[in-house]
N, C-alpha and C positions, 0 to 999 in steps of 0.2 A: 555677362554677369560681372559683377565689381567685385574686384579679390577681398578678402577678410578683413575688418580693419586692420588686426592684431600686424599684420604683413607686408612692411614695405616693399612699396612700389616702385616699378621700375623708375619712375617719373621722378618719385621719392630719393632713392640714390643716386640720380643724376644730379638734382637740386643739389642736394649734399657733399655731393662730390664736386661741383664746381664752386659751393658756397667756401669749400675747404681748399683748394687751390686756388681760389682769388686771394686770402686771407695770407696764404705763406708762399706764392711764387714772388719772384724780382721780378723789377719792373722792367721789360726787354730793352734794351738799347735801339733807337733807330736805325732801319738798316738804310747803309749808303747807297749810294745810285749803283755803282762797281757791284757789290755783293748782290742789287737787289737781282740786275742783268743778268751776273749767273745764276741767279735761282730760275729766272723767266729761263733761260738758254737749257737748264736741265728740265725743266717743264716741259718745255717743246721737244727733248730729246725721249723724254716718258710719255708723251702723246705718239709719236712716232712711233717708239715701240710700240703702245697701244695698239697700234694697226696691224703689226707683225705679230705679237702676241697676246691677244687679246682679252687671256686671263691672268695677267700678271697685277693690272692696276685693280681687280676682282679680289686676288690671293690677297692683297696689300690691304684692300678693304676689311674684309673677313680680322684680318690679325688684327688693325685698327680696333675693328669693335671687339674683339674677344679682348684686346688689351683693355680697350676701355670700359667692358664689363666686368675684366678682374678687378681693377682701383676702384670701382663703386663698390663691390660689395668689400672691398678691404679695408675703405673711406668708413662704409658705415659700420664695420666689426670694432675698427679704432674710436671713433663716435662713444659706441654703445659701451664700451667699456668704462673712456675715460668717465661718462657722463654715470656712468653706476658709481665711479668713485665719486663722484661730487655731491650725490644721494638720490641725482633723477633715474631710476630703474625702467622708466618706459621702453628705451632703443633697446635695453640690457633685455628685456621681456621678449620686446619682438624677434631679439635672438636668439631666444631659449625657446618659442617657439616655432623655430623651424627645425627643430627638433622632436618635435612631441609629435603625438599616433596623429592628430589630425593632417598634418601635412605629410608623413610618411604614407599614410592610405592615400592621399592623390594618385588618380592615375593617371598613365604616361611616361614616356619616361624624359620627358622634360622636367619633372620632380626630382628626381633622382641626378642630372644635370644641375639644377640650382641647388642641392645640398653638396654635389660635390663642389659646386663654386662656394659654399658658406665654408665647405672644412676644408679647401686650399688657402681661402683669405686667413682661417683660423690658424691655420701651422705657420702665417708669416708673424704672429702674435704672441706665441705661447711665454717666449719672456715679461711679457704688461701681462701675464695672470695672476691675480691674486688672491687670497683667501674670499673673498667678499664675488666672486666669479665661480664658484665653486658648481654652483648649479648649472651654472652652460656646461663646465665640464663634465658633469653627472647627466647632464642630458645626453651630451654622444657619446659618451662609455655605454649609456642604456640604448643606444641607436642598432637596431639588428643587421649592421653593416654585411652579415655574412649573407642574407638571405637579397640583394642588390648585385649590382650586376658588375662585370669582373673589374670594369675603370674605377668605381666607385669602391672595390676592395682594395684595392691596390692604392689608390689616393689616402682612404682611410688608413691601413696600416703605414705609408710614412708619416703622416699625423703622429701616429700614435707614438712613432719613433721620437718626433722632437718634442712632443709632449715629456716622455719619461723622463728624457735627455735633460731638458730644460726644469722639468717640476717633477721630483723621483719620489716625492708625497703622496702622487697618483699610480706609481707602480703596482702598491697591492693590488690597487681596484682593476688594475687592469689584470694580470696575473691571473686575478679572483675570475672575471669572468673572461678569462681565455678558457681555465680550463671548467669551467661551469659548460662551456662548449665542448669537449670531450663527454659530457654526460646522454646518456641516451633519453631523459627529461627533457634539457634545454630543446628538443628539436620540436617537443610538443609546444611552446611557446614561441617559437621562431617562427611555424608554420602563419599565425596569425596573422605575422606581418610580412608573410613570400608573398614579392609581387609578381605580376603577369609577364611571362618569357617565355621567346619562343622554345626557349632550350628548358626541358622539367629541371627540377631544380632537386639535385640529390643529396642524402647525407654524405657523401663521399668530396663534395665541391664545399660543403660547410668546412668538414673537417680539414680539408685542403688548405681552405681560408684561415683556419688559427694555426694551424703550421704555418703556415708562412709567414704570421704577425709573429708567432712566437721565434722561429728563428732567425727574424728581422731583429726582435729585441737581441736575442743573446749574441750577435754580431758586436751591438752598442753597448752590453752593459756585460762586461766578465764574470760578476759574480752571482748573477741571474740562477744560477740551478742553485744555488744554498737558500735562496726566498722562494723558489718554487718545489723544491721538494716537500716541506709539510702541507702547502697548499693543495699537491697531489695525495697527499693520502685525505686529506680532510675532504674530499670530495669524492673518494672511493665510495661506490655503491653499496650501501647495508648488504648482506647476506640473506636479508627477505626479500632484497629486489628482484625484478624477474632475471630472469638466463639471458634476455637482449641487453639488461639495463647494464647486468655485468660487463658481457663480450664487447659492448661498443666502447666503456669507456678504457678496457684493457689492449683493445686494439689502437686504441689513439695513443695509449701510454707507452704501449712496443712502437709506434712509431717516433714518437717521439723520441725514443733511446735512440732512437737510429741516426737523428742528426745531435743528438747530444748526450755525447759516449761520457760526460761527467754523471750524468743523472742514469745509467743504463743497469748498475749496479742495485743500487736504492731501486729503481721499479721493478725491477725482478724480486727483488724479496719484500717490495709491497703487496705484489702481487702474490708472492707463491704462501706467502702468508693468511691473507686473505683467502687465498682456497683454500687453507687449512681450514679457516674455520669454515666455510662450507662442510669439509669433511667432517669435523668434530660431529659437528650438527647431525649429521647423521646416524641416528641410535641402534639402527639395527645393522647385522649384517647383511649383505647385498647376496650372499650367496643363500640369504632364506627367502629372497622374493620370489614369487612365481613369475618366471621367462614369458610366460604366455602374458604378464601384465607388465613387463618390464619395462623400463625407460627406454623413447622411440628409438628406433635404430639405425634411422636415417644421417643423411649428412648431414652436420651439425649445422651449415651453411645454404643450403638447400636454396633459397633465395638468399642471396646476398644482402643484408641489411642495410648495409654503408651506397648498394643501389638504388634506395627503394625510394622512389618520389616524396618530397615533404609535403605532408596530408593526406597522403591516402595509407597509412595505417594509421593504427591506435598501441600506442606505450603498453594499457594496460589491457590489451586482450594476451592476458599472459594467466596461466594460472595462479601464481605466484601473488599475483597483485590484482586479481582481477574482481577481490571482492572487496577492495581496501575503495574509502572515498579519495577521487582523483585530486580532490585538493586538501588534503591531510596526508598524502604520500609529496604531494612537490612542496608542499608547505616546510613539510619536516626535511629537506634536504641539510638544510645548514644547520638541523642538531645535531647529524652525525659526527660520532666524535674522532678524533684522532688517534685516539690510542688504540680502542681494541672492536673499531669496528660496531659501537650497539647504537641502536633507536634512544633518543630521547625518549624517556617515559611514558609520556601522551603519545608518541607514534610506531611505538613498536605494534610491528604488527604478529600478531599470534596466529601462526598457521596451522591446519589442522593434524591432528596426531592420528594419520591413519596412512596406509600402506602408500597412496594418492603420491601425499605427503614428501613423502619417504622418495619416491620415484623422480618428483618433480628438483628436489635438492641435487638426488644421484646425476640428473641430465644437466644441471646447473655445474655442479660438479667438473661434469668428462667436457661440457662447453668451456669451458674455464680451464683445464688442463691439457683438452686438446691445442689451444691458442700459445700455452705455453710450449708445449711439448714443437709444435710448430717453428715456433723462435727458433729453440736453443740446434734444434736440425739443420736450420736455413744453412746454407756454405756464408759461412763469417765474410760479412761487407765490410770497407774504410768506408765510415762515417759520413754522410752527405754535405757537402759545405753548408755552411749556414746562409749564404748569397748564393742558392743553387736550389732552393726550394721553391716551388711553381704556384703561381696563385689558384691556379687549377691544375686538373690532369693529375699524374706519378711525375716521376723522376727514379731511375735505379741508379743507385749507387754502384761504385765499380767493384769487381770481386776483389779479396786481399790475397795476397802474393800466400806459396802454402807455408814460408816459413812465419807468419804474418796472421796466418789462419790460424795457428795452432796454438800461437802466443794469444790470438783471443780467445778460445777455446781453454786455456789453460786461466785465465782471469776468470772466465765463467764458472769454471768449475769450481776454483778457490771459493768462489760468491757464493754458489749452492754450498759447498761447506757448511761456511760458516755460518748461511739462513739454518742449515741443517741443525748444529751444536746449538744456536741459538735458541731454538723453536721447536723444530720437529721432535729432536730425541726427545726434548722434555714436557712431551705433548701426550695426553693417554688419550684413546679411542683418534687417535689420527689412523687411519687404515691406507691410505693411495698415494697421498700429497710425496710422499717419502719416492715411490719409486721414478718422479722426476728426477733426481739424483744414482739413483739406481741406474736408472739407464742411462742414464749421461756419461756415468763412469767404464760404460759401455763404448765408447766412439773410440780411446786410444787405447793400450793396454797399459800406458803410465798413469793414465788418470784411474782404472781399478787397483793398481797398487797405491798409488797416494789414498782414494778414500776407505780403500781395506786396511792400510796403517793407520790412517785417524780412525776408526770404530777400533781397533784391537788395542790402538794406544788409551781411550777413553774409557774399554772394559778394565783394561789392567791399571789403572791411575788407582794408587790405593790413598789420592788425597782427594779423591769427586765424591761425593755425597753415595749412599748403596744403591740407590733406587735411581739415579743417573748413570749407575754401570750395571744395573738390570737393563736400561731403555735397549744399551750398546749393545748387552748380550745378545735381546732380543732381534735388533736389526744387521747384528751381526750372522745370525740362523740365518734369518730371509733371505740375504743375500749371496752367501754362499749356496745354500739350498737349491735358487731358482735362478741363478742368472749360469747362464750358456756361457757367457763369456770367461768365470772364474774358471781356470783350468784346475788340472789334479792337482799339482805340485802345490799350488796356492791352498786349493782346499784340505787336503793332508797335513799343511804345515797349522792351519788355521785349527782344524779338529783336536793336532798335536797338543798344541798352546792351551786347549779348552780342557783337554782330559789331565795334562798337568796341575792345574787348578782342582779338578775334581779329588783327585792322589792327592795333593798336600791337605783339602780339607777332611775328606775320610782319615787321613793317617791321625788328624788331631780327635778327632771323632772316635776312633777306636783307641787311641789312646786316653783320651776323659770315660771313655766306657771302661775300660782296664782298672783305673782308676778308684771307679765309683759304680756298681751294681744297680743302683737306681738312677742309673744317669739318665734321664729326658732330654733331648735336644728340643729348645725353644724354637720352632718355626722358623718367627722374626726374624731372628738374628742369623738365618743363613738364608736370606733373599737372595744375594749373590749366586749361592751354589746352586740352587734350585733353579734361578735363571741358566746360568749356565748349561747345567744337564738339560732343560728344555730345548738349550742351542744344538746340543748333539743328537740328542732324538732326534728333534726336527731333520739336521742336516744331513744323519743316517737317512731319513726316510728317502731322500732323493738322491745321495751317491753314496749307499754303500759299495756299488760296485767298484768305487775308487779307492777302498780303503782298505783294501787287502793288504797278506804282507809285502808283495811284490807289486812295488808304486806303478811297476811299465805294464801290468797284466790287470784287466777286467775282470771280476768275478760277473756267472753268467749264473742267469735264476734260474732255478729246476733243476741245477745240479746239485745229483745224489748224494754227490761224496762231500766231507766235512770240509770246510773254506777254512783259509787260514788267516787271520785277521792280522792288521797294523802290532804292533805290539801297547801304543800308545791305547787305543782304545780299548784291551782288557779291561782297566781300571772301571770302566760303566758298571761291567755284573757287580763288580764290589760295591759302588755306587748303588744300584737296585736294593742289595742287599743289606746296606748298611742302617744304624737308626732312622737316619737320615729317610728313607726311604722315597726318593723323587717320584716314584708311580704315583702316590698319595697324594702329594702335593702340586706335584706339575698339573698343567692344564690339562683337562679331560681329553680333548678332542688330538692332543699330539700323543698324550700316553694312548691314547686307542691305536692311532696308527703307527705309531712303534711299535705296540706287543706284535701288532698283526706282520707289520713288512719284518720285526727282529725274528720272529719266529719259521715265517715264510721263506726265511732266507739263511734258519739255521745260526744266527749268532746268541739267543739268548731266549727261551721262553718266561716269557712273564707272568702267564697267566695264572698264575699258583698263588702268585703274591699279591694280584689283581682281585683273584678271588678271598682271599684273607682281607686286604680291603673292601671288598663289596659287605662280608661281614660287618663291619662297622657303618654301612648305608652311606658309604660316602661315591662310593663308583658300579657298575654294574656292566658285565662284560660278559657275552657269553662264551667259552672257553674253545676256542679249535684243539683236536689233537696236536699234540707237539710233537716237530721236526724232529733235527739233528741240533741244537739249539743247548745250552747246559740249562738242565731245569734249576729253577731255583726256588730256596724254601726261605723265609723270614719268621724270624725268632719273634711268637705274638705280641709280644709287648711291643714292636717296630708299629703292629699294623692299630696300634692304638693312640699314635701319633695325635696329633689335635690339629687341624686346616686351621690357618688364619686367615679367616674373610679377607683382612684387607689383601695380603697379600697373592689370594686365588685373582685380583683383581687387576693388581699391577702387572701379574704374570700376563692374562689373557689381553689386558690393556695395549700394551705392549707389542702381541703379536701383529704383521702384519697380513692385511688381506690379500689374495691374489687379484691382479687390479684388472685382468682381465671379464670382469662383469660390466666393467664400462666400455660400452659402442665402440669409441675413437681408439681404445687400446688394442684391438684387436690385431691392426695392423701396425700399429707403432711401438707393439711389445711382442711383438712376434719374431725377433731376433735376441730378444732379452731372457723372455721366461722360460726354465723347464717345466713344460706338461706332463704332468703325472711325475711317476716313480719312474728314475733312472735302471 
């Protein structure tokens, strides 16, 4: 069969190539009779060998033609170019199409042999490219080099090397679609063009292949992570994508930090940001689902993803995506925005509002937190070189020395900080995303005193906005509350500071009453304090037994006799008591379980005042008999207070959930959380 026309021939670049070395060789000098002898005399001495070794003048052959196969096709890439500058585009054509789907579907792997001959003559050219060449270049950036076989990865990526090197105009496009290969999409279009090998062809050897292009670039170009940082978030997967679309391209992104500790900072808080808003998304609470219908419980990995052969799954057998058209979800890829994560207008997809729903977020969720959660545990590596990245297979990095280990550790955690201050605290209905930090501050006992000093420094900041030292209050409860690792001393000192706050606002409090007979306290205007006392209840409910008077001695429940309390935390009953009245206002679900563990446990009965409010139809409790507890009575006019919507909002906004309803937590917060009541 006769090759295409479109396709020079072999025959064709020989012509070419000798028409072009008659035109610009010298013309040899005659050789003398002396010289000519010794050429005859080493002839004869190469036929003799011959006889001895018989594949020497073979080897010599083979290099011969391989040499003289590279100058043809280098003959006619120089050709095809000058001749597009002089305005004949025909050779320029036939070299943009050995580029295009028709020749890439050849099969053989002689195909793939004569393109890596077109992009090794191409890399000795990249200086003659110019504007008016644009499209040969836009043809091999669109070349599926990854899905080709490992000589031809590895040819390509130093292409691409002298390419930027040489013309850094073509950097974005490369950039753009390296990490378009981090997406869990691009593999759907890659698949088209996998050719036949004996070896399946995995997502794991793809992703391999742009690791290695990309840390072959940052080798040559220093300031490569400052151009590729917004192009990594610009290609972050929507939060309608499915749970694979997420996990694949987050797993490429931790690896990448791994050989470039510039960029490891920024993907961490792209990422932990982006599971925020997963979590936002989430409207209900997780502890109102039914367990019997809950998010699957398996391992989140079950089949390895990054193993799975290219073509034998489907992208969108996902729920998530599975009722979206396949080509209005890859369509809308590049309207995702950069800033906050949303669909272009036409491609947002609207998921259903039903429990389903709800479940399939929560599992997107814990797949998304487990990966992180993963990371920040790993035992801290030194960085992979960037000339030590494999065009296939892993590579492990070496472990870091522990004083080495700890110093990273200690950047990571500064990181989470400040995603924390930045994002989280001032985030309502975030319920999970928070206790990656939480636990973290869990690995040293310096890192729970530094982020226990940033929450108490940001509660008491009296120049931060009110409702940014409610977020503080709030995850300041949590934290003390549930984590194992805050000991007494820290918690006692933390309760101290809080009930201090509660004493100086009552003293102004009873004093404006003293004052004035009809004094009403405005809700509004004591966000603060109400947050506050929400952080003590809460934190009562889990260690009162550490806040006796005697910091070394445990009080133990069921005992008859009257406990003796901290002296700091007195100030509460006056708190309860006062116009102010927190039972009313605080969150429902934490006054509940305060009256119950305060009473149960002999520090305060509430339910007198509880029921005085249930008269005004704002809370309803039904009363146990009361302990050893001091009853307490409020003056009716306290219980005719007025709730401030907004504020019943922020308060409960605020709290956070136990994160334990998500699968992966079970075991990776099971050093962290306190279960139940202490």
């Amino acid at each position: 069969m006769k090759p295409p026309a479109h396709v020079p021939s072999t025959k064709a670049l020989a012509d070419q190539h000798a028409r072009y070395h008659l035109k610009q060789a010298p013309m040899l000098s005659r050789e003398s009779s002396e010289s000519r002898k010794r050429r005859l005399d080493l002839d004869d001495v190469a036929t003799k060998s011959s006889r001895i070794r018989p594949v020497a003048p073979q080897s010599r052959s083979l290099k011969r033609d391989d040499s003289f196969r590279k100058d043809m096709y280098l003959t006619f890439v120089r050709n095809a170019l000058k001749e597009r500058l002089k305005g004949n585009s025909e050779p320029f054509h036939e070299l943009v199409g050995q580029f295009g789907p028709a020749k890439l579907n050849e099969a053989g792997a002689g195909s793939t042999v004569r393109l890596r001959a077109w992009v090794t003559a191409l890399s000795h050219v990249v200086s003659s490219l110019e504007r008016s060449h644009a499209p040969l270049v836009e043809a091999m950036l669109a070349t599926p080099w990854m899905t080709l076989d490992d000589a031809f990865a590895v040819t390509y990526t130093n292409f691409i090397g002298v390419l930027v090197s040489a013309r850094p105009e073509y950097l974005a496009s490369v950039l753009s679609r390296c990490v378009q290969g981090f997406t869990y999409q691009s593999y759907e279009a890659l698949e088209r063009h996998s050719t036949e090998s004996s070896t399946p062809l995995t997502r794991r050897v793809i992703c391999n292949r742009v690791h290695n292009l990309l840390s072959h670039l940052l080798g040559l170009i220093p300031t490569l992570p400052l151009m590729l940082q917004p192009i990594l978030t610009s290609h972050f997967p929507h939060k309608k994508l499915s749970k694979l679309a997420q996990t694949t391209y987050i797993r490429n992104l931790l690896t990448l930090s791994g050989y470039c500790p510039a960029l490891s900072d920024a993907i961490l808080s792209l990422i932990i940001e982006r599971a925020q808003q997963i979590d936002v998304e989430i409207q209900v609470e997780l502890e109102d689902l039914d367990d019997d219908n809950g998010p699957e419980t398996g391992d989140i990995f079950n089949l390895d993803g990054f193993d799975n052969v290219i073509g034998e799954e489907d992208p969108l057998q996902n729920p998530d995506v599975a009722d979206e058209d396949e080509g209005e979800i890859f369509d809308g890829l590049s309207d995702i925005s950069s800033e906050d994560g949303d669909l272009a207008e036409d491609d947002v997809v609207e998921g259903p509002s039903n429990v389903k729903h709800i479940q399939d977020m929560v599992s997107k969720l814990d797949a998304v937190l487990t990966l992180v959660f993963e990371h920040l545990a790993a035992t801290p590596m030194e960085p992979l070189s960037i000339f030590s990245w494999p065009s296939t297979g892993q590579i492990s990095p070496l472990p870091a020395t522990p004083e080495r280990q700890l110093e990273i550790r200690h950047s990571q955690l500064w990181n989470l900080i400040a995603i924390f201050k930045r994002t989280i605290v001032k985030t309502h209905k975030s319920r999970y995303t928070q206790f990656l930090l939480f636990w973290y501050s869990s690995l040293h006992a310096d890192f729970t005193d530094v982020f226990l000093g940033v929450l108490m420094d940001r509660l008491m900041d009296p120049t931060l906005p009110d409702m940014a030292r409610v977020g503080a209050a709030s995850y300041v409860a949590s934290f003390i509350s549930r984590a194992k690792h805050i000991d007494t001393s820290s918690a006692r000192a933390v309760v101290s500071v809080l009930c201090d706050y509660l004493r100086d606002t009552v003293d102004k409090v009873e004093d404006l009453e003293a004052r004035s007979s009809d004094f009403t306290p405005v809700v509004s205007q004591y966000a603060l304090f109400y947050a506050i006392t929400q952080a003590i209840f809460l934190i009562y409910c889990f260690r009162w037994r550490e806040l006796g008077e005697d910091p070394d001695e445990l009080l133990v429940e069921g005992d008859e006799s009257p406990k003796l309390w901290m002296p700091e935390l007195l100030v509460v009953q006056r708190a309860i008591m006062s116009a102010l009245n927190p039972l009313k206002i605080c969150a429902i679900n934490v006054v509940q379980q305060f009256a119950r563990v305060s009473n149960s446990t002999g520090f305060v009965y509430c339910f007198t005042i509880l029921e005085s409010n249930r008269r005004s139809d704002l809370t309803a409790v039904e009363a146990p008999p009361p302990q050893h507890g001091a009853r307490l009575k409020i003056d009716p006019k306290h219980a005719r207070l007025s709730r401030d919507p907004a504020l019943d909002v922020d308060l409960d906004a605020f709290f956070p959930s136990i994160p334990t309803n998500c699968p992966c937590h079970t075991n990776t917060l099971t050093t962290y959380i306190a279960n139940g009541r202490r």
